[in-house]
C-alpha positions in Angstrom: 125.1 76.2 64.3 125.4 79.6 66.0 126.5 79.7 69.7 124.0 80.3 72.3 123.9 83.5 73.8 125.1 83.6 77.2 123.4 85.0 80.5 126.1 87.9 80.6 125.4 87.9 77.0 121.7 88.6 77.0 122.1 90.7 80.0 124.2 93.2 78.0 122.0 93.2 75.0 119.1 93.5 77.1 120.8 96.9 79.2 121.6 98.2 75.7 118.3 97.5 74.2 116.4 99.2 77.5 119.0 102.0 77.0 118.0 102.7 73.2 114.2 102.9 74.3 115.0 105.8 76.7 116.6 107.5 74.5 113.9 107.0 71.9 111.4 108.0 74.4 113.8 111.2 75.6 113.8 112.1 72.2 110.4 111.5 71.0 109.2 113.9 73.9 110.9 116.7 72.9 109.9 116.3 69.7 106.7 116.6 70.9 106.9 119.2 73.0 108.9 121.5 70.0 106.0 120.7 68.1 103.7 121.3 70.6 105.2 124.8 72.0 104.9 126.1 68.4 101.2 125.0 68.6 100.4 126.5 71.3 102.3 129.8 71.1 99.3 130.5 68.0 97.1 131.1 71.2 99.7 133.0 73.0 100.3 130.4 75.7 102.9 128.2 76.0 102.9 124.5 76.9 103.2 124.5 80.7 100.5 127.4 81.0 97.6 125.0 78.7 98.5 122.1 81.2 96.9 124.6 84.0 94.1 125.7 82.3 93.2 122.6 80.6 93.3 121.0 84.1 91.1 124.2 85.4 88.8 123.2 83.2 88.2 119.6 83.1 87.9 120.6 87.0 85.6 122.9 86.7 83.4 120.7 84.0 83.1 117.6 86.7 82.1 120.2 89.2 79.1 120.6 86.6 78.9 116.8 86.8 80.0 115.8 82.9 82.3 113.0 83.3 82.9 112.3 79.6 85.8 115.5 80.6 86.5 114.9 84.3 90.1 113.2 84.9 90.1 110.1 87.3 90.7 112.6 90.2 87.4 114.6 89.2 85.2 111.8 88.7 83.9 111.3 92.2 83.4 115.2 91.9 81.2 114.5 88.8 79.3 111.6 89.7 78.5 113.8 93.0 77.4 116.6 90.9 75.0 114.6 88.6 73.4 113.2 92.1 72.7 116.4 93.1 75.0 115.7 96.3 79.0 116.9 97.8 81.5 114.8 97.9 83.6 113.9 100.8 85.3 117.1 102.1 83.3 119.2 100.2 80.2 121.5 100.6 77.7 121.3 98.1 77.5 124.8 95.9 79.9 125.6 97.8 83.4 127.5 97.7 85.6 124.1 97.8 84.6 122.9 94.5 85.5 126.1 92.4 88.9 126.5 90.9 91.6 123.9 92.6 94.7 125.6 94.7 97.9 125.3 93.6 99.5 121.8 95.5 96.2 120.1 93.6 97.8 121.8 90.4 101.2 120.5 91.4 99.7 117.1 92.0 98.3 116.7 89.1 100.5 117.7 86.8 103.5 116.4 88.7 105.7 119.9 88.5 107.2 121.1 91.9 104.7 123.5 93.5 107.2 126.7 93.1 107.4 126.0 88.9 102.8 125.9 89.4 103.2 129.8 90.9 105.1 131.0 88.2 102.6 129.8 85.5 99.9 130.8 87.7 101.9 134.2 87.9 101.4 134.4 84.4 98.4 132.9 83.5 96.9 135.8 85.8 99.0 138.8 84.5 97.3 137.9 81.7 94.2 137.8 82.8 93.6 134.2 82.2 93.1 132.7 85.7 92.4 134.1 89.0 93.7 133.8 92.8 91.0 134.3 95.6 91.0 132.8 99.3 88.9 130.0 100.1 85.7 130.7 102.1 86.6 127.8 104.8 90.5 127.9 104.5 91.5 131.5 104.3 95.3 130.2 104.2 94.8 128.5 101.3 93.9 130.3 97.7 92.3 128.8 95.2 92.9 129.2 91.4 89.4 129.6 89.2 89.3 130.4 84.8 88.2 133.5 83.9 85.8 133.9 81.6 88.9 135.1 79.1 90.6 131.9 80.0 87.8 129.7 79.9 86.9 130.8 76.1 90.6 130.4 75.6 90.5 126.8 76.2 87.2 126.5 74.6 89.0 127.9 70.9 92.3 125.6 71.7 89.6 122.5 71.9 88.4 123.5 68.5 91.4 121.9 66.6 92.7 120.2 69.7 91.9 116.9 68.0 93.2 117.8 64.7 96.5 118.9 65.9 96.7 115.4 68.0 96.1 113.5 65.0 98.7 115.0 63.0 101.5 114.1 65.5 100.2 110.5 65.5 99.3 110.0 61.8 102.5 108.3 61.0 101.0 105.4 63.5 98.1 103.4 62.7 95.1 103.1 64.6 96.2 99.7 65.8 99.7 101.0 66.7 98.1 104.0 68.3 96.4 101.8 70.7 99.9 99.6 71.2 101.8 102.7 72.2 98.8 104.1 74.6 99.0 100.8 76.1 103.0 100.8 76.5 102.8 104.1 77.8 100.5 103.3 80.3 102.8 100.5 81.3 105.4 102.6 81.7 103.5 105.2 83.7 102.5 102.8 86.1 105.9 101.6 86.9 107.4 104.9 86.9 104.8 105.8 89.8 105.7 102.7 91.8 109.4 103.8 91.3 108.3 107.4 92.8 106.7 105.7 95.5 109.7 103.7 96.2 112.2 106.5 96.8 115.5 106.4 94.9 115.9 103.4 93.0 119.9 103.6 93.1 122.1 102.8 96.1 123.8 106.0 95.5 122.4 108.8 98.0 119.8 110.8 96.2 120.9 114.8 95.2 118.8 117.2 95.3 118.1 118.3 91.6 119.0 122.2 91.0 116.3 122.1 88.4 112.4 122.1 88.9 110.4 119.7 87.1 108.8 121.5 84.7 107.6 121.2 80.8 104.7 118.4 82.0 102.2 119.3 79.5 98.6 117.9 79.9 97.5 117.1 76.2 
């Protein structure tokens, strides 16, 4: 009869077998995001600049009330919009629900608020997206779709779904749903973790590096 496995025992297997899904997630990741860039450069965008306009859009979208594309964030925006009323801290028709400024972007799509300028730099070089001041803040600017942009996203949506599909097609449907679920697991203890602070008892460094590369599917 085999030995039992000890508590040191397990613990070691267990730090090695936590260790190998990191690294399978690290690597997964960029794999998608290889794949993804090379998708994307088709439209002459790269990753980071379709997070911003996709989240433009969905934004602008709940503003019109449809909530099949509003984000969780949106959907009070949406339902408000269907009623015919403002939300909180808004003013119906008014300036503050067109376009989103640029700490929503950074919120959103959890990149560090200097990395969100540069894309926005270039998203509106390119006459993609535009800058203006808010009517009731004039501090604060808000970032709106062009019409060029906003057909943009409209042609990426066109095969969106295809291109999605192929990434996943070595999963089946029921282990597509097992890895949205482990992902969302994951998410959601990642976030407690970030509102936590640092997790080590080593002081925390200040990364030299922005956070960039988060790309809204």
């Amino acid at each position: 009869m085999p030995a039992r496995a000890s508590e040191s025992d397990r613990d070691v297997t267990d730090a090695g077998c936590a260790e190998a899904a990191f690294h399978a997630l690290l690597r997964a990741y960029g794999l998608v995001d290889r794949l993804m860039q090379r998708y994307f450069a088709r439209f002459g965008i790269s990753g980071s600049q379709w997070a911003v306009l996709r989240t433009l859009y969905r934004a602008e979208l709940a503003a019109k009330g449809n909530l099949h594309e509003a984000s969780h964030r949106d959907r009070p925006v949406a339902l408000a919009a269907q009623k015919g009323t403002a939300p909180s801290g808004t003013k119906k028709g008014g300036d503050e629900q067109q376009g989103l400024r640029l700490t929503d972007l950074s919120e959103r799509l959890l990149i560090q608020p200097p990395s969100v300028t540069g894309v926005v730099d270039r998203l509106q070089r390119t006459g993609l997206v535009a800058r203006d001041h808010s009517a009731t803040d004039l501090r604060s600017k808000r970032v709106t779709l062009t019409t060029e942009g906003r057909t943009l996203v409209q042609r990426v949506l066109e095969v969106h779904q295809a291109q999605i599909q192929q990434l996943l097609a070595g999963l089946s449907a029921e282990q597509q749903k097992e890895l949205h679920g482990l992902l969302g697991t994951v998410g959601r203890h990642m976030e407690m973790l970030l509102g936590q602070g640092p997790v080590s008892s080593l002081p925390a460094k200040k990364s030299a590096l922005p956070l960039t590369k988060v790309q809204e599917r």
